[in-house]
C-alpha positions as semicolon CSV with decimal commas, in nm:
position;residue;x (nm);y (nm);z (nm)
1;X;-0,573;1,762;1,811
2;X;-0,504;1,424;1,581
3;X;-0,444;1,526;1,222
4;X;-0,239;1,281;1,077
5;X;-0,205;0,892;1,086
6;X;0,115;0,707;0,944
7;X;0,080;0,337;0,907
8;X;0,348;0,145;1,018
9;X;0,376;-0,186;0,887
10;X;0,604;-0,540;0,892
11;X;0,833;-0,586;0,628
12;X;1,132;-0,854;0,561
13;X;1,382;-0,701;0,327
14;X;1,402;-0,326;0,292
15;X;1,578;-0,294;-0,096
16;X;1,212;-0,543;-0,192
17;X;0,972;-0,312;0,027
18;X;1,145;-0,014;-0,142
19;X;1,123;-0,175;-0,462
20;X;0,769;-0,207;-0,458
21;X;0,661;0,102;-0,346
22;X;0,927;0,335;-0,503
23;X;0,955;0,171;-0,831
24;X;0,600;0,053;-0,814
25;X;0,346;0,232;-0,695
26;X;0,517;0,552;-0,740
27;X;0,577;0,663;-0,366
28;X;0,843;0,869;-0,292
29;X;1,189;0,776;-0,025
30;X;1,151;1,005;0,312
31;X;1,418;0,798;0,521
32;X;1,591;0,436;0,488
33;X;1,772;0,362;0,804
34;X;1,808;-0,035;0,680
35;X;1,590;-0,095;0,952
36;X;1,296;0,103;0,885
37;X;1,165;0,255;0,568
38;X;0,959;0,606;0,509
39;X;0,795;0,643;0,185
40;X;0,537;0,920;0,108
41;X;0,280;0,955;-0,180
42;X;0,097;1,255;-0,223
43;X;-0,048;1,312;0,175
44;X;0,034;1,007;0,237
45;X;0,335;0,884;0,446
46;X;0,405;0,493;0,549
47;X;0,643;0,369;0,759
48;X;0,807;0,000;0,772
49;X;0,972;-0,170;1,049
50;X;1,210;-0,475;0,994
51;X;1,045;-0,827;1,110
52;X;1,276;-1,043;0,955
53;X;1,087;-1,346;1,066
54;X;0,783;-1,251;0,949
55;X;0,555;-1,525;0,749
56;X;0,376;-1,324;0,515
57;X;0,068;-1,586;0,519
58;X;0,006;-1,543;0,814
59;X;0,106;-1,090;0,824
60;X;-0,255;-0,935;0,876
61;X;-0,112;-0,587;0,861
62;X;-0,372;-0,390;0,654
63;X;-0,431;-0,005;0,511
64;X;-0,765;0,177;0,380
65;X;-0,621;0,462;0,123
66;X;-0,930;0,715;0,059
67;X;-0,853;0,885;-0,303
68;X;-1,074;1,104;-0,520
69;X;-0,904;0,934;-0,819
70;X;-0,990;0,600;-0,794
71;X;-1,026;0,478;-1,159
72;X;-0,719;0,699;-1,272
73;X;-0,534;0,524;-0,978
74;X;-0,617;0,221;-1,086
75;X;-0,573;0,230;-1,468
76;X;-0,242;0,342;-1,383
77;X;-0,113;0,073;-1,168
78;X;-0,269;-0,208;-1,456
79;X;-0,087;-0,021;-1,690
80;X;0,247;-0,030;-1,538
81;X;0,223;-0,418;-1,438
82;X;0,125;-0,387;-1,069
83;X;-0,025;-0,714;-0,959
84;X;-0,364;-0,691;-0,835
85;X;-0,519;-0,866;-0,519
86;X;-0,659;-1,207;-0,685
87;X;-0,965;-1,134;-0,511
88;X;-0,934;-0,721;-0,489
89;X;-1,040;-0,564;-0,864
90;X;-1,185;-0,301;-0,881
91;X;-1,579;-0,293;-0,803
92;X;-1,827;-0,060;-0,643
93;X;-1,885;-0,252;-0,261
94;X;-2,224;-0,303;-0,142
95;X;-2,160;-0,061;0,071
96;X;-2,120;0,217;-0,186
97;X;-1,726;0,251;-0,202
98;X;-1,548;0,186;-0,514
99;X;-1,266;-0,027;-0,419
100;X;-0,957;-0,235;-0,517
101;X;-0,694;-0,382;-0,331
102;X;-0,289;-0,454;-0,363
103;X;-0,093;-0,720;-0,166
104;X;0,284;-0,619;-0,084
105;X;0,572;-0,830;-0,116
106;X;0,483;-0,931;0,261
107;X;0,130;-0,947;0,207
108;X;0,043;-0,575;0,385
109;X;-0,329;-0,549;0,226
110;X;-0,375;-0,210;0,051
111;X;-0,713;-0,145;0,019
112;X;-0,794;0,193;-0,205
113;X;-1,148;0,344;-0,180
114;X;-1,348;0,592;-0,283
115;X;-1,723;0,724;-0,248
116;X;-1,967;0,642;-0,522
């Protein structure tokens, strides 16, 4: 029955949240309707809605990527000037997962894992 999930997430300005993840991370434009954003990477499709008085302190909107490229990912990202989470480099969890983490311009955590 379920076979897909899109995240749908806050975001304040649509040219910055396209910005980031267009110019960025690499994603690719589905939609812009100025109100709400589509961007897809790969499988992967997100969708923003516009909260214009959103205080990205206090946004606890949140996404677990799973990718069987992790350090290639990664590498990538450093390479091309991404800012990493201050507390998010990458590190094998615990928990076995090899993880690393990206904060949007309104602080959506993007958390990328894979299995050890």
């Amino acid at each position: 029955m379920l076979n897909q999930i899109h995240p749908k997430l806050p975001m304040r300005n649509v040219a910055k949240t396209k910005d980031y993840y267009v110019n960025q991370l690499g994603f690719t434009e589905i939609a812009d309707y100025g109100n709400y954003l589509i961007v897809k990477k790969d499988d992967v499709e997100m969708h923003f809605f516009e909260h214009t008085t959103l205080i990205p302190t206090e946004n606890y909107g949140q996404v677990y990527f799973r990718t069987d490229a992790i350090d290639v990912l990664y590498q990538q990202w450093v390479n091309s000037g991404v800012t990493i989470h201050p507390g998010g480099s990458l590190e094998t969890k615990s928990w076995g997962q090899k993880e690393f983490s990206l904060l949007d311009p309104d602080h959506n955590l993007l958390t990328f894992g894979q299995g050890a």
